[in-house]
DRENLO-718634 format. One record per residue (C-alpha): residue in one letter; x, y, z. Coordinates in steps of 0.1 Angstrom, whole numbers, padded with zeros to 4 digits, always signed. Layout:
REM DRENLO-718634
AXYZ ...
REM end
This chain:
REM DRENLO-718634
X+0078+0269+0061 X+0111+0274+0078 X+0111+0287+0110 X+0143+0299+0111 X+0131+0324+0086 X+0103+0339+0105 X+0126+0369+0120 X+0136+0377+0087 X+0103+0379+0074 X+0094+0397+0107 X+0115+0419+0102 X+0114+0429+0063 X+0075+0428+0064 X+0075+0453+0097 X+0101+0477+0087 X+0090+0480+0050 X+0051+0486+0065 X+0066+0512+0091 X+0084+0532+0065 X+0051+0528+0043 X+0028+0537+0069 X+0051+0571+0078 X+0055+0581+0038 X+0014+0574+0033 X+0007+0596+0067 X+0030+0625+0053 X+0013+0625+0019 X-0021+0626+0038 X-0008+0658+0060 X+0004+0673+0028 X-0027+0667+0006 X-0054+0676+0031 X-0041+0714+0042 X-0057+0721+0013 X-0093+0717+0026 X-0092+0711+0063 X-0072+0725+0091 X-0044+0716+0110 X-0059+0709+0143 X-0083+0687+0124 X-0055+0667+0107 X-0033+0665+0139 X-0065+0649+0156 X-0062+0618+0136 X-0028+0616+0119 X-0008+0618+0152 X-0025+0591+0165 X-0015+0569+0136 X+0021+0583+0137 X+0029+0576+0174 X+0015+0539+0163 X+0042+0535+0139 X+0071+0535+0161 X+0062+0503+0179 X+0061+0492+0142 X+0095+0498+0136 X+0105+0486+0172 X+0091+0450+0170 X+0105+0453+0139 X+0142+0455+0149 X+0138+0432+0178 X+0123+0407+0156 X+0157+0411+0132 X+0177+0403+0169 X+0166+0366+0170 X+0178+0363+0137 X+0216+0365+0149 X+0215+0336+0175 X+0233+0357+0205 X+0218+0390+0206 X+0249+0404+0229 X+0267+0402+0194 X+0243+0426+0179 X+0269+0452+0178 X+0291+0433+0155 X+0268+0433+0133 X+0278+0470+0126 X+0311+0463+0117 X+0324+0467+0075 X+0299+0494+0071 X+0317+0507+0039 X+0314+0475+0020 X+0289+0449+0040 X+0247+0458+0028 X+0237+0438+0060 X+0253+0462+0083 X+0245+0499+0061 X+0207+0476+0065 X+0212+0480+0102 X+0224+0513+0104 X+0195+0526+0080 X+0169+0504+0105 X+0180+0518+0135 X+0188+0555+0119 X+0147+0557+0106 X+0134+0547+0139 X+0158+0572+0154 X+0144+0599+0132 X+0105+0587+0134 X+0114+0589+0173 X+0128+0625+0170 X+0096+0641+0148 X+0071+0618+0167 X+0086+0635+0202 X+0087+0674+0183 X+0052+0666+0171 X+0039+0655+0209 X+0061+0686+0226 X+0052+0711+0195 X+0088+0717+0196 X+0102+0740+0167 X+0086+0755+0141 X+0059+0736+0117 X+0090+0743+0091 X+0119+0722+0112 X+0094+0694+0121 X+0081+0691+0083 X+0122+0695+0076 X+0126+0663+0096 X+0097+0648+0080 X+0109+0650+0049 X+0146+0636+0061 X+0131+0609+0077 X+0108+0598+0047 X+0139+0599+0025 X+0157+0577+0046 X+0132+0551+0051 X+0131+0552+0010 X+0170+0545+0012 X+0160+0521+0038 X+0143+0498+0020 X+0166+0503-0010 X+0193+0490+0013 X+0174+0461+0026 X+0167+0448-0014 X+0206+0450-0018 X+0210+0425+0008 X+0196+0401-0013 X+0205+0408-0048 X+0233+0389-0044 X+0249+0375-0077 X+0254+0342-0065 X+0216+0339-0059 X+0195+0340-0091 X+0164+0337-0080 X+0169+0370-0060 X+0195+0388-0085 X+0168+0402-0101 X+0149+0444-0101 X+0119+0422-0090 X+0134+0416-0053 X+0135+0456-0046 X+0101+0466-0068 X+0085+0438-0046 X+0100+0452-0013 X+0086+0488-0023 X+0054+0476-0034 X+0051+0457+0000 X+0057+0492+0017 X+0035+0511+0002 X+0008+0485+0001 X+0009+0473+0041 X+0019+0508+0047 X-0011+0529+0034 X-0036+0500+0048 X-0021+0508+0086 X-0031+0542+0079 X-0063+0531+0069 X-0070+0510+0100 X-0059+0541+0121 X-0082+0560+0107 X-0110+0541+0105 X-0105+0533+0142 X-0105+0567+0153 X-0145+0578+0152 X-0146+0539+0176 X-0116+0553+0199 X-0133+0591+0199 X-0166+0577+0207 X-0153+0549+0232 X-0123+0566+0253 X-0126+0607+0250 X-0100+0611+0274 X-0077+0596+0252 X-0084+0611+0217 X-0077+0640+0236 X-0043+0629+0249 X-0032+0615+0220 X-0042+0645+0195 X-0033+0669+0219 X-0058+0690+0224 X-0060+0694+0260 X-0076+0680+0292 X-0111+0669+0290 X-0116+0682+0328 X-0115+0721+0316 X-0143+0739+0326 X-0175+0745+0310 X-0184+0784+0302 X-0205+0776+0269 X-0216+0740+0269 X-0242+0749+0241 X-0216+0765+0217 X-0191+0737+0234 X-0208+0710+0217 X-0217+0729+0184 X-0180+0732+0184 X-0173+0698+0194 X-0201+0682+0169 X-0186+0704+0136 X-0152+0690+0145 X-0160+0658+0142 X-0183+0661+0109 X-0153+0676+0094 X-0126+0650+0109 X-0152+0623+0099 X-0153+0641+0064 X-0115+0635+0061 X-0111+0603+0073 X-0136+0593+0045 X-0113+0613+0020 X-0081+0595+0033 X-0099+0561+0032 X-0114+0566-0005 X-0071+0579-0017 X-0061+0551-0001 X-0088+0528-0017 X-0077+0543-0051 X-0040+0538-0041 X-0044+0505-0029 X-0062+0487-0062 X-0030+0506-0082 X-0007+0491-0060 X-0025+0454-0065 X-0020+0453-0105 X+0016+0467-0099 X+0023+0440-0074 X+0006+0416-0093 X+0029+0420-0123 X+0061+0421-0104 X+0049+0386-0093 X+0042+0371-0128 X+0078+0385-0138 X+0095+0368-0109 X+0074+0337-0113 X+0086+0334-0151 X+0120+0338-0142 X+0143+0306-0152 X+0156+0285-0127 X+0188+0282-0114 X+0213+0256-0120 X+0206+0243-0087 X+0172+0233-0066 X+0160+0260-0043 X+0158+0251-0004 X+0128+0245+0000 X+0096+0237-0023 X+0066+0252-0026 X+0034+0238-0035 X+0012+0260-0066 X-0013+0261-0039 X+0010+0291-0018 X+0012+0308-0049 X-0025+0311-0057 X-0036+0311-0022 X-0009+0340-0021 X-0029+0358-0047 X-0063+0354-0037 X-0054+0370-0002 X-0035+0401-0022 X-0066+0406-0047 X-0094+0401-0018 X-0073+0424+0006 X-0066+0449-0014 X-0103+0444-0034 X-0117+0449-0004 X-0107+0488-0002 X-0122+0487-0034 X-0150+0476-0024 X-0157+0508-0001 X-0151+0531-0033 X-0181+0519-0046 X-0201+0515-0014 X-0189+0553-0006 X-0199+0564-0039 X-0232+0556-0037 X-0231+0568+0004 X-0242+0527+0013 X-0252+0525+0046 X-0232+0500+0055 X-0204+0535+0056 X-0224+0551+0080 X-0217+0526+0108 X-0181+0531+0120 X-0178+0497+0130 X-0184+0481+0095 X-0161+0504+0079 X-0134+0500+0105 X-0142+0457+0102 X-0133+0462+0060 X-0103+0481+0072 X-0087+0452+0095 X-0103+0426+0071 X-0085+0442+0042 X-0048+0451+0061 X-0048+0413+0073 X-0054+0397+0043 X-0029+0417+0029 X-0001+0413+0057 X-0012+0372+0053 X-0002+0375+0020 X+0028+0393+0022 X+0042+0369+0050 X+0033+0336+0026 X+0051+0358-0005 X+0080+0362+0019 X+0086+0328+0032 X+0081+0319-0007 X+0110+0339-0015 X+0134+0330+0012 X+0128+0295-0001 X+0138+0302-0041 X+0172+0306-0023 X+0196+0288-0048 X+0232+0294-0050 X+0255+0286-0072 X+0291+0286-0077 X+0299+0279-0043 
REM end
């Protein structure tokens, strides 16, 4: 594997799982008013939101060791109107703008639930246009092996598939984080200072204890969706990789060679990961109790979002490598 290529695949794999993660937490806000509360969703999802911003963040730094001198970084800006590398950069640094913005309205409570959900909305769009942007970098026609509607499908699938396993991990690491450090599920979901004083502690705790039934009761929704979601995403993924795999060659060698071996060792990490959500559909069907101990269930969360990340950084450096140009 080059290394000159690991900022690049820093920095696709991070940004495409940040704009991922943000779409997947939206859709979970969205879906669940329907049965639970507000102050019950807010208790988990803006944990997981104010984690995606240091997402996004390592993500653009990672893209700044990619241009040699980083004090040029500002150059990189320029030919906006006809250059995809710099509308990439703009569109980078114009979704972690906007995550920033609703991540600080959703902290302060500032506007109305309609403007924030308003900026939610703008900000998923973008990170959608985003990624559409970052494909277009490399469909270039002088490229073959990435000239081709597999380069973008596989960029989306990455997003949604990293994406909605962050989300996953953040839930499953809540009742561990609640349980662990109070003081800062508190902080974090903003609801208040642990230090207020106790009038009721009897109906305190009856209060406290059906709370946490019904955030447990969600975060068990989420992770099943997102079980469901993930599996659908696997057979997608897995055909856009059989379509770019049975592309012909180029006139000329690619850069670098990779061994069969990446490939299937490739796969097997995207089927196990992404199995291994499926894995907890069944186990949560029949209420197994490996489900009832938090830590299990948040182990088969990690387990399952590393195996996939693994994979996606191997199917990266793969495609960097098919780089074959021609006519130059």
């Amino acid at each position: 594997m080059n290394v000159h290529e690991w900022p690049l695949t820093a920095f696709t794999i991070l940004a495409q799982m940040s704009v991922g993660a943000f779409i997947t937490l939206g859709l979970v806000t969205v879906f669940a008013r329907s049965k639970h509360s507000a102050k019950i969703i807010d208790r988990i999802a803006k944990p997981a939101l104010y984690a995606i911003g240091p997402i996004m963040v390592l993500a653009l730094i990672a893209s700044l060791f990619h241009l040699g001198n980083v004090f040029k970084a500002p150059n990189a800006l320029r030919n906006i109107a006809t250059s995809w590398l710099a509308r990439e950069i703009l569109f980078g640094a114009g979704f972690a703008v906007l995550g920033f913005a609703f991540a600080l309205m959703q902290w302060f409570q500032w506007f109305n639930a309609t403007i924030r959900q308003v900026i939610a909305i703008i900000t998923a769009l973008w990170g959608l246009v985003f990624i559409w942007v970052m494909a277009h970098v490399y469909l270039l026609p002088t490229v073959p092996a990435w000239n081709h509607w597999t380069t973008p499908a596989s960029f989306y699938l990455s997003a949604g598939l990293t994406g909605s396993l962050a989300i996953a991990v953040a839930f499953a690491a809540w009742p561990v984080v609640s349980n662990k450090w109070p003081a800062l599920d508190h902080a974090l979901s903003g609801r208040g200072s642990t230090s207020a004083p106790r009038k009721s502690s009897t109906k305190a705790k009856s209060s406290a204890n059906t709370a946490d039934v019904e955030t447990q009761a969600l975060t068990n929704s989420v992770l099943k969706w997102i079980g469901i979601l993930s599996v659908l995403l696997l057979a997608f993924q897995l055909a856009v990789t059989v379509f770019a795999q049975m592309r012909p060659a180029g006139p000329n060698p690619p850069v670098e060679v990779f061994s069969p071996t990446w490939f299937i060792v490739r796969v097997i990490l995207l089927v196990l990961g992404a199995g291994l959500m499926g894995i907890y559909l069944t186990l949560s069907s029949q209420e197994n109790a490996l489900l009832k101990k938090t830590r299990s269930l948040l182990s088969l969360t990690v387990t399952s979002f590393i195996l996939v990340t693994i994979s996606e950084v191997i199917a990266r450096f793969m495609f960097y490598a098919e780089m074959n140009p021609v006519g130059i």
